[in-house]
DSSP file (Angstrom, degrees, kcal/mol; ACC not computed):
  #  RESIDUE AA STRUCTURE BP1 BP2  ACC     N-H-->O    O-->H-N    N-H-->O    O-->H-N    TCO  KAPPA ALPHA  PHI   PSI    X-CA   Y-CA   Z-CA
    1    1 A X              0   0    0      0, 0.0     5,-0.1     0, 0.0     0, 0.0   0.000 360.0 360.0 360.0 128.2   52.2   71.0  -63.5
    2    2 A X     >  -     0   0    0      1,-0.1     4,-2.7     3,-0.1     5,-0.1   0.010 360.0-128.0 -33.0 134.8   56.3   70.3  -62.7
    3    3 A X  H  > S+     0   0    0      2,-0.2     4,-0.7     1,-0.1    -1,-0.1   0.970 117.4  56.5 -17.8 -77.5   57.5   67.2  -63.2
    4    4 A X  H >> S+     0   0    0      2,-0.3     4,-2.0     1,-0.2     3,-1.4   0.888 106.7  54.6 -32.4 -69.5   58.7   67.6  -59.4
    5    5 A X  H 3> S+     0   0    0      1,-0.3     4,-0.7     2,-0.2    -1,-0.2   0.843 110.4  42.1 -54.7 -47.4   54.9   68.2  -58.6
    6    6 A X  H 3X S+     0   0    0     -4,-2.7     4,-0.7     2,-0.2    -1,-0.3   0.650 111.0  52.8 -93.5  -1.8   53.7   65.2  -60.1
    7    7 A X  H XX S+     0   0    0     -3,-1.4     4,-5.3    -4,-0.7     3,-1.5   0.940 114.2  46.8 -70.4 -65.2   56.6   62.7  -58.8
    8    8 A X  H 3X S+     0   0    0     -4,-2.0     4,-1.4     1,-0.3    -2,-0.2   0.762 110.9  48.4 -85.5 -27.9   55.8   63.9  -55.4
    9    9 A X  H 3X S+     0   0    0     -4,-0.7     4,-1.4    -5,-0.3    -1,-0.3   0.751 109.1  54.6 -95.6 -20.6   52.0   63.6  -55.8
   10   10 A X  H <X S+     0   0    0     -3,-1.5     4,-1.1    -4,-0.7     5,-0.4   0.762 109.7  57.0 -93.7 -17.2   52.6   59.7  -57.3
   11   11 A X  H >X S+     0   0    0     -4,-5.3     4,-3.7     2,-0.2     3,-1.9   0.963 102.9  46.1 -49.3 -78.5   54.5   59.3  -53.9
   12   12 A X  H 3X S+     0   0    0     -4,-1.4     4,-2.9     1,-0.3     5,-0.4   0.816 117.9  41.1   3.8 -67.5   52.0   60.1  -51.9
   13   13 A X  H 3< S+     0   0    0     -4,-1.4    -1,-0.3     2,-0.2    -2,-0.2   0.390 116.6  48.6-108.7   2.3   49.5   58.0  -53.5
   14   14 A X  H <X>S+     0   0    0     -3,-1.9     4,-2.3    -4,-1.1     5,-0.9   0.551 112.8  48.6 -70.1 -41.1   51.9   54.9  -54.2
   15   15 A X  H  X5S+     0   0    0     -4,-3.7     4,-1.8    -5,-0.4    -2,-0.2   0.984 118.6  37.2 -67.7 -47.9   53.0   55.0  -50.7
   16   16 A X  H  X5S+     0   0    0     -4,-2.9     4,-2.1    -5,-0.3     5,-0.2   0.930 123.2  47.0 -56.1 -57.3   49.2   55.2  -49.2
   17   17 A X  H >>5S+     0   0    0     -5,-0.4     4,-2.2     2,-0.2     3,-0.8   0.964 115.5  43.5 -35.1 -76.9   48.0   52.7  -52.1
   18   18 A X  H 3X5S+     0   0    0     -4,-2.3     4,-3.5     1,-0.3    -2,-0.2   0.859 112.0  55.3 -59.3 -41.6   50.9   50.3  -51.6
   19   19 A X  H 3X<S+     0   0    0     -4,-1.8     4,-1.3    -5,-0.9    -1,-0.3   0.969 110.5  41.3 -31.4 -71.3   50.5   50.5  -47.6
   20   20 A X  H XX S+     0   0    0     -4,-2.1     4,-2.9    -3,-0.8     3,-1.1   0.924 117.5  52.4 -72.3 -42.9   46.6   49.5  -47.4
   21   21 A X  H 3X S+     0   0    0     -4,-2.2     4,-3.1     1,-0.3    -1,-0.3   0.932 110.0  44.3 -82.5 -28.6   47.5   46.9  -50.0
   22   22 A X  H 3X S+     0   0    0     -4,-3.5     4,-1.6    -3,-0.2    -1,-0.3   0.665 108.0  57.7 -63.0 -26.9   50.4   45.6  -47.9
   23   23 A X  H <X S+     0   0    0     -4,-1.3     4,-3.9    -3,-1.1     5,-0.4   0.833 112.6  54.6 -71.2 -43.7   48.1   45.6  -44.4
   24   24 A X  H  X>S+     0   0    0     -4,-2.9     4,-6.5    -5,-0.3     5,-1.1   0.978 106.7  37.4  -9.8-107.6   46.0   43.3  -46.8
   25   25 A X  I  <>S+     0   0    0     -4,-3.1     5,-1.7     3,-0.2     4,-0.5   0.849 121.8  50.4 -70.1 -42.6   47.9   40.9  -47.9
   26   26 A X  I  <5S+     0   0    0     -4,-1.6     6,-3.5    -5,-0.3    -2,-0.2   0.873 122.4  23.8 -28.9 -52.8   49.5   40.7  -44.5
   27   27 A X  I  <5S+     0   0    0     -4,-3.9    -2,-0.2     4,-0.2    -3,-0.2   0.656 132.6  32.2-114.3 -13.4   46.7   40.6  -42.2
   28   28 A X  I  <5S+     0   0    0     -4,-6.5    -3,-0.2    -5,-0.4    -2,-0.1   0.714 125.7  35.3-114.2 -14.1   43.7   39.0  -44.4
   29   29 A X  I   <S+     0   0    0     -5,-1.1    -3,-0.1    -4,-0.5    -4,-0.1   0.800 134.8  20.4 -77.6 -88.2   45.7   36.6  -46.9
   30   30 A X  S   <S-     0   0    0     -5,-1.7    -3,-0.2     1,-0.1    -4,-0.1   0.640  92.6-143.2 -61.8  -9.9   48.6   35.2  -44.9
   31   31 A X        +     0   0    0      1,-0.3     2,-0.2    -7,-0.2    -4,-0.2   0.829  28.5 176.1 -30.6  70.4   46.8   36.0  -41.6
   32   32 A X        -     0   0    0     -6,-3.5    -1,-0.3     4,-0.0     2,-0.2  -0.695  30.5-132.8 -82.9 158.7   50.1   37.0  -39.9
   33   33 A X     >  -     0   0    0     -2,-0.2     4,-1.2    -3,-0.1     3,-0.1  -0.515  16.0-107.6-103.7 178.2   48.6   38.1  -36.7
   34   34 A X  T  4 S+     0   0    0      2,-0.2     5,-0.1     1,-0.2    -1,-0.1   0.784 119.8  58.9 -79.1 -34.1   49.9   42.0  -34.9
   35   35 A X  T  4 S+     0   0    0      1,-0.2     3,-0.2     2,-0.1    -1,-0.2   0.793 107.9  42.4 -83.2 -11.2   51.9   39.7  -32.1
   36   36 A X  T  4 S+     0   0    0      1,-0.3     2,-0.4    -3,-0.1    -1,-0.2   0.961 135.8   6.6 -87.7 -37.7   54.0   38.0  -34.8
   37   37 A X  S  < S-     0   0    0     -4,-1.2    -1,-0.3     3,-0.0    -2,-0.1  -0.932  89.1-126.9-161.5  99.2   55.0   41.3  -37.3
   38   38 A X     >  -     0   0    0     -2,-0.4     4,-2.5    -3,-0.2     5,-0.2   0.072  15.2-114.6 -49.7 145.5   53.8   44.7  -35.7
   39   39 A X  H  > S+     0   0    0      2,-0.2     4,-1.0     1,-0.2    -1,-0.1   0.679 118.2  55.5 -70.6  -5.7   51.5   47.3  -37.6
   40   40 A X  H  > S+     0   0    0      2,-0.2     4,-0.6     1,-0.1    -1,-0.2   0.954 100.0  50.3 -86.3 -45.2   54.5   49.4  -37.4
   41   41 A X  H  > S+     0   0    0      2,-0.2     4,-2.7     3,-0.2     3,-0.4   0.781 112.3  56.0 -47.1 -49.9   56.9   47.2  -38.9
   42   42 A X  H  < S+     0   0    0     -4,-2.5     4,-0.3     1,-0.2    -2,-0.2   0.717 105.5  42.7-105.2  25.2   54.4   47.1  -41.4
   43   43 A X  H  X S+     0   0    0     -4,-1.0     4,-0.8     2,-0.2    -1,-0.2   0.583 112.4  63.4 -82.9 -24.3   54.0   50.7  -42.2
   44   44 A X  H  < S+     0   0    0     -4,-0.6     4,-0.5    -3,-0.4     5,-0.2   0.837 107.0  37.8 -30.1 -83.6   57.9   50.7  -42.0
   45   45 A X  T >X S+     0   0    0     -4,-2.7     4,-2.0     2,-0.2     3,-1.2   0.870 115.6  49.1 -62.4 -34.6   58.5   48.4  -45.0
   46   46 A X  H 3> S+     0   0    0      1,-0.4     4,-1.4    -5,-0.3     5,-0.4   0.963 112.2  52.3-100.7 -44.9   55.7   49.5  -47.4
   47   47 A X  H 3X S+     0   0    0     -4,-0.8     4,-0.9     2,-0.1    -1,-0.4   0.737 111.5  43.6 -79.1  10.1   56.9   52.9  -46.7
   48   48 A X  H <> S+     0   0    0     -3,-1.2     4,-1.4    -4,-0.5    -2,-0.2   0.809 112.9  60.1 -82.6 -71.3   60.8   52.0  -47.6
   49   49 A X  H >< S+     0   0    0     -4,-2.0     3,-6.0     1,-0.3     5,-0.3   0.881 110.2  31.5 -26.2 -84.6   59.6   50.2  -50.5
   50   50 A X  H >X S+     0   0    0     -4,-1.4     4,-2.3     1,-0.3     3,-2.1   0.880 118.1  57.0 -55.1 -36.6   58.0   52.5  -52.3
   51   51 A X  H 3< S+     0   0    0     -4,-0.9    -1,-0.3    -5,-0.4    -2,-0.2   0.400 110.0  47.3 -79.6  10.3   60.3   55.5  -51.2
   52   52 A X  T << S+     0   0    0     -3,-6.0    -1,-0.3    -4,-1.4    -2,-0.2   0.065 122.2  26.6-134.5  47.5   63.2   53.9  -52.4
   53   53 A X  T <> S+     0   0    0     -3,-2.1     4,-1.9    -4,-0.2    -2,-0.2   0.552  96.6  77.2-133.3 -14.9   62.3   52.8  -55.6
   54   54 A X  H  X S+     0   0    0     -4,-2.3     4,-1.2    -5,-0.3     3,-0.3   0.983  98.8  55.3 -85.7 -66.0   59.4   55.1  -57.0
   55   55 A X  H >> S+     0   0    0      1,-0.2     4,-1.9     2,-0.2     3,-0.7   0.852 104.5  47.2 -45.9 -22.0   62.5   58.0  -57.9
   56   56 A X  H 3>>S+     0   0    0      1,-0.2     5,-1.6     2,-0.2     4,-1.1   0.892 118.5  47.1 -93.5 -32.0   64.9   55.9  -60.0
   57   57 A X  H 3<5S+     0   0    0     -4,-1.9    -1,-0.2    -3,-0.3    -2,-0.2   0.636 117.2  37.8-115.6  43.7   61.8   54.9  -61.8
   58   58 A X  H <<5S+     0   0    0     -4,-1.2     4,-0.4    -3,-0.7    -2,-0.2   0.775 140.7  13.8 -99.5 -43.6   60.4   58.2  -62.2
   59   59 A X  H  <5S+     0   0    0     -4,-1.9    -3,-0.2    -5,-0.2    -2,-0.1   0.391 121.6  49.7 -74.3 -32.8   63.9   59.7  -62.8
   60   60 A X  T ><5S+     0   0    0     -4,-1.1     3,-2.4    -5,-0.2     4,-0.5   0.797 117.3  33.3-116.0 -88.1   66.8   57.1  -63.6
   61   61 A X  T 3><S+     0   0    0     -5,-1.6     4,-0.9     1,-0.3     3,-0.2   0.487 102.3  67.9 -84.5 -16.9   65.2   55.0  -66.2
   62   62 A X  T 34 S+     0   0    0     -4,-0.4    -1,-0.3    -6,-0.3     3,-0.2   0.834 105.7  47.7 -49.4 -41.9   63.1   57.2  -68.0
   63   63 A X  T <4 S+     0   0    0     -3,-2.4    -2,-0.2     1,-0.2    -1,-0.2   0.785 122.3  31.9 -78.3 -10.3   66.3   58.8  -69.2
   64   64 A X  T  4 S+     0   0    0     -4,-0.5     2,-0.5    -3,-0.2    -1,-0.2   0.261  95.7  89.9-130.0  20.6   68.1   55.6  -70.2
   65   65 A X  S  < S-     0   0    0     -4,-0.9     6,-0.1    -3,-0.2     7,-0.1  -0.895  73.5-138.4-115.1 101.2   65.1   53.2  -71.3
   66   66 A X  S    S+     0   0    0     -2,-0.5     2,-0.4     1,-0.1    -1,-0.2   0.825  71.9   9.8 -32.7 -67.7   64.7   53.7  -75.0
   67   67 A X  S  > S-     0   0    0     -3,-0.1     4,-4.0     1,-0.0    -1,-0.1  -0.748  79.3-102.7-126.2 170.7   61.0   53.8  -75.3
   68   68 A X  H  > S+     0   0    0     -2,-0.4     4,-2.9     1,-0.2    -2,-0.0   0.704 114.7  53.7 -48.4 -36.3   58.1   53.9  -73.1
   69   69 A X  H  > S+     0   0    0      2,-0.2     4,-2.0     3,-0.2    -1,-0.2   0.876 110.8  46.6 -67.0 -55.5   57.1   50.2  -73.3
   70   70 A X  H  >>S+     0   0    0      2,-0.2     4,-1.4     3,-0.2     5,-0.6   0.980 109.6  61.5 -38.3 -66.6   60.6   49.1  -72.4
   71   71 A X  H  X5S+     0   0    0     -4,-4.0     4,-2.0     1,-0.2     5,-0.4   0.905 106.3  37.7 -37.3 -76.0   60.4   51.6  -69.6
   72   72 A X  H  <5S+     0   0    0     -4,-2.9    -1,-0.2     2,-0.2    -2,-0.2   0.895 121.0  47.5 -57.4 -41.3   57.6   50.4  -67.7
   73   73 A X  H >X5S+     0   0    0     -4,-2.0     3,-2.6     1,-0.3     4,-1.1   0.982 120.0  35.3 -61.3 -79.1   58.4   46.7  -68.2
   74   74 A X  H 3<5S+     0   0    0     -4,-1.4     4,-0.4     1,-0.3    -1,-0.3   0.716 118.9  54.6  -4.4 -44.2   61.7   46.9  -67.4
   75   75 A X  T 3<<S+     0   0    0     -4,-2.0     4,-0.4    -5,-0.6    -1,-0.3   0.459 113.2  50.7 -83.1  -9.4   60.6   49.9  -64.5
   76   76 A X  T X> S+     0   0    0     -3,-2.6     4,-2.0    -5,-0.4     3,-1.6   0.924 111.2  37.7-107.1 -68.3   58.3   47.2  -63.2
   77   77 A X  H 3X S+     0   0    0     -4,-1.1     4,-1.3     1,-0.3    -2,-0.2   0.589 106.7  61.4 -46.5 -29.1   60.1   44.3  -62.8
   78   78 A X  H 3> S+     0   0    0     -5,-0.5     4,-0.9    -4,-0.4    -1,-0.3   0.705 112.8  50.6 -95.1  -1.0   63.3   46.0  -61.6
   79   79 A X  H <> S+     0   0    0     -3,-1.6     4,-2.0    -4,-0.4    -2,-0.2   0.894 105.0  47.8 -41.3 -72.4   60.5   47.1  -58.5
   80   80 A X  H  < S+     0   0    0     -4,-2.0     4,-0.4     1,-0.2    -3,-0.2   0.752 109.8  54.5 -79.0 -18.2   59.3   44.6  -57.8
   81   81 A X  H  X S+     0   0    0     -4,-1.3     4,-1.0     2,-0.2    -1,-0.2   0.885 110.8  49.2 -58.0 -34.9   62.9   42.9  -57.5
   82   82 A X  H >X S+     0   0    0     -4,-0.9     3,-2.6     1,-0.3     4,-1.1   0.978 108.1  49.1 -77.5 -62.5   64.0   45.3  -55.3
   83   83 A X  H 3X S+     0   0    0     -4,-2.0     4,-1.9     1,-0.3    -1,-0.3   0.496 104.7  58.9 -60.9  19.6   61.2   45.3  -52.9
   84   84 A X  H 34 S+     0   0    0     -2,-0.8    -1,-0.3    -4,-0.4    -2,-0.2   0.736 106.9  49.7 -88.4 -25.4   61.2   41.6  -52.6
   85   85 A X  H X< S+     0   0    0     -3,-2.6     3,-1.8    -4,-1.0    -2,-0.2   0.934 115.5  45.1 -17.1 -82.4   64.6   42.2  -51.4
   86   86 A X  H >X S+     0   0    0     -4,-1.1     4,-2.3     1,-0.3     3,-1.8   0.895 114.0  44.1 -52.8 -53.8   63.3   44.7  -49.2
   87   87 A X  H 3X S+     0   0    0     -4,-1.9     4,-0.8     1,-0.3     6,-0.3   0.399 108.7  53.5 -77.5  21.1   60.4   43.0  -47.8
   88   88 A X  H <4 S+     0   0    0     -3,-1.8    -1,-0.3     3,-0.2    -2,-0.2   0.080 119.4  39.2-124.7   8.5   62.0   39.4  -47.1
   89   89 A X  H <4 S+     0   0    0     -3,-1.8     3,-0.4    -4,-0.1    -2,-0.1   0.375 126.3  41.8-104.1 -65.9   65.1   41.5  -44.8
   90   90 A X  H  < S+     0   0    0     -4,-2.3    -3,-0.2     1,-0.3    -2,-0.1   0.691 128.8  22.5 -15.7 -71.5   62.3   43.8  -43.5
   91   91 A X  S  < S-     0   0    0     -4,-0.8    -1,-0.3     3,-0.1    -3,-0.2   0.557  97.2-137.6 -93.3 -18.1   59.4   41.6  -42.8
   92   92 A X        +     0   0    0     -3,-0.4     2,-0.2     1,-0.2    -4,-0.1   0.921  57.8 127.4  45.8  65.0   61.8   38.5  -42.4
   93   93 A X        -     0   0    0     -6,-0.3    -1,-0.2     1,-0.3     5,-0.1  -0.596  61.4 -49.3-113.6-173.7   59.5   36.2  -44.2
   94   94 A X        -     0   0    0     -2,-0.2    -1,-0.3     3,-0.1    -3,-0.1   0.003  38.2-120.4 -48.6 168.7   59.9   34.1  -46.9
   95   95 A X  S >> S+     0   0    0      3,-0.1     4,-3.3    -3,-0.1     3,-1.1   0.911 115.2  43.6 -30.4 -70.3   61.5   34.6  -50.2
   96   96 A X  H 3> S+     0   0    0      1,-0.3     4,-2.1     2,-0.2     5,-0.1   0.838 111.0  53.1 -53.4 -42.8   58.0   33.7  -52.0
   97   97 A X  H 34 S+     0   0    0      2,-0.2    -1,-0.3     3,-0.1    -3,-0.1  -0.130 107.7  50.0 -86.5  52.1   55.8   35.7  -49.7
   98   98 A X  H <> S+     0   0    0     -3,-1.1     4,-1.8    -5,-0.1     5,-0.2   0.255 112.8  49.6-115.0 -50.1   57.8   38.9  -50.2
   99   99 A X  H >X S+     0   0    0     -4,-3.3     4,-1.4     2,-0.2     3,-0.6   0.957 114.6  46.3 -48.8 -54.2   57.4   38.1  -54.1
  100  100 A X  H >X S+     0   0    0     -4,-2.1     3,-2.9     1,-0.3     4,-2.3   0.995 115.3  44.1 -32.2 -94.6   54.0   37.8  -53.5
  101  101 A X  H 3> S+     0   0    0      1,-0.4     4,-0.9     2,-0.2    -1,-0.3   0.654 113.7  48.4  -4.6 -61.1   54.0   40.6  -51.6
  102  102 A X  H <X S+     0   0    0     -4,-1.8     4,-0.8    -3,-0.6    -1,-0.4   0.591 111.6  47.0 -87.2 -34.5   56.0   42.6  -53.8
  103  103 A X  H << S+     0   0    0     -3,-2.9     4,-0.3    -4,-1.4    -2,-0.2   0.671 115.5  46.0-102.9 -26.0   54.1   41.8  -57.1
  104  104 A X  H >X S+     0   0    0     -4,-2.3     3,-4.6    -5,-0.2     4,-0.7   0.748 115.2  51.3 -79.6 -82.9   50.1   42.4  -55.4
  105  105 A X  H 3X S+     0   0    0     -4,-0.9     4,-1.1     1,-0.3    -2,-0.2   0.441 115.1  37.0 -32.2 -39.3   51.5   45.8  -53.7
  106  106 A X  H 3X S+     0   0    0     -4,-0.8     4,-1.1     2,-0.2    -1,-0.3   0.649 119.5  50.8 -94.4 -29.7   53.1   47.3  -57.2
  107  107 A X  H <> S+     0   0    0     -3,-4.6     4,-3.7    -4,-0.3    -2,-0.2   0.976 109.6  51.7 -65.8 -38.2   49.8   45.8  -59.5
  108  108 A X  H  < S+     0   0    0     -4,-0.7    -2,-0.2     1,-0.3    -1,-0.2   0.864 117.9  33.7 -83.3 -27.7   47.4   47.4  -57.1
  109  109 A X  H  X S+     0   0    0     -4,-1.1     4,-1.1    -5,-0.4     3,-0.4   0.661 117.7  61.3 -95.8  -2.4   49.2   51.2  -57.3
  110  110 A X  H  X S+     0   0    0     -4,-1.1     4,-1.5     1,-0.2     2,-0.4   0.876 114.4  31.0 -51.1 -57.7   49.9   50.3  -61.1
  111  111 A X  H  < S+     0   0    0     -4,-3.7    -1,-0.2     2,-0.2    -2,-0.1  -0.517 115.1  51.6-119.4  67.1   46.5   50.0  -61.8
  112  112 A X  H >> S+     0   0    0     -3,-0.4     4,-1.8    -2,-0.4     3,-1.8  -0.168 114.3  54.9-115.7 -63.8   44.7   52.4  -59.5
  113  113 A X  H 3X S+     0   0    0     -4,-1.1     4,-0.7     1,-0.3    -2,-0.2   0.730 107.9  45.1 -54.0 -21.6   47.5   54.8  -61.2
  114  114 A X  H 3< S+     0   0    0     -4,-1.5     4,-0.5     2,-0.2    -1,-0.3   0.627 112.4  53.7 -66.5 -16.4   46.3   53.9  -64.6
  115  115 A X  H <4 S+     0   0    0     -3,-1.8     3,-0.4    -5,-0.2    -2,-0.2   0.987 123.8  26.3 -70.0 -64.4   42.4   54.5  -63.2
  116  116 A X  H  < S+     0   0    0     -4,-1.8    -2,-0.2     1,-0.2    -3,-0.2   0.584 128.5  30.8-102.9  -5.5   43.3   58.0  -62.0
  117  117 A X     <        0   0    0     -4,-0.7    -1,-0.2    -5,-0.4    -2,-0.1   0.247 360.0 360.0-129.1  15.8   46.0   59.5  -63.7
  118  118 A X              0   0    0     -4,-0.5    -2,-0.1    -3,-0.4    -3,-0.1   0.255 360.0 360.0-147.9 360.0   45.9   58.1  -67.5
């Protein structure tokens, strides 16, 4: 299988992953309620998140991260910065619950994608 094929299939199944986990931790951790931060809004962010980060590290940093180890740490952490970014303009919450946020949503499709695909 393409590269191409399997980028586009760990979209998919980051973006779906990272979604449910984000409805989660939204609506059973913090218990933000629907009137305060709309299911739409948060279907919105989680899919921005993932779709604007999951190419530069399938694509961008593979080519310029010496080895593999680097790569995911490095790949991981520069994720989860940006979508803390994303979700604290997005969701307009805190700083900490967007780290929060940011750091459950990327373990839980990190390690589902090591369950099914490694």
């Amino acid at each position: 299988m393409r590269y191409e094929c399997k980028f586009l299939i760990a979209l998919g199944g980051t973006i779906l992953i990272e979604i449910v986990a984000l409805f989660l931790i939204v609506r059973a951790f913090y218990k933000i309620a629907r009137n305060q931060l709309s299911n739409i809004r948060l279907l919105f962010s989680g899919f921005i998140c993932s779709f604007s980060t999951l190419p530069y590290l399938w694509f961008l940093l593979p080519v310029i991260m010496p080895s593999r180890n680097v790569f995911i740490t490095v790949g991981e952490i520069f994720v989860i910065l940006i979508e803390t970014l994303i979700y604290y303009f997005l969701l307009q919450t805190t700083m900490k619950k967007a780290t929060v946020i940011s750091m459950a949503c990327n373990a839980s499709s990190f390690l589902i994608g090591l369950l099914f695909f490694h």
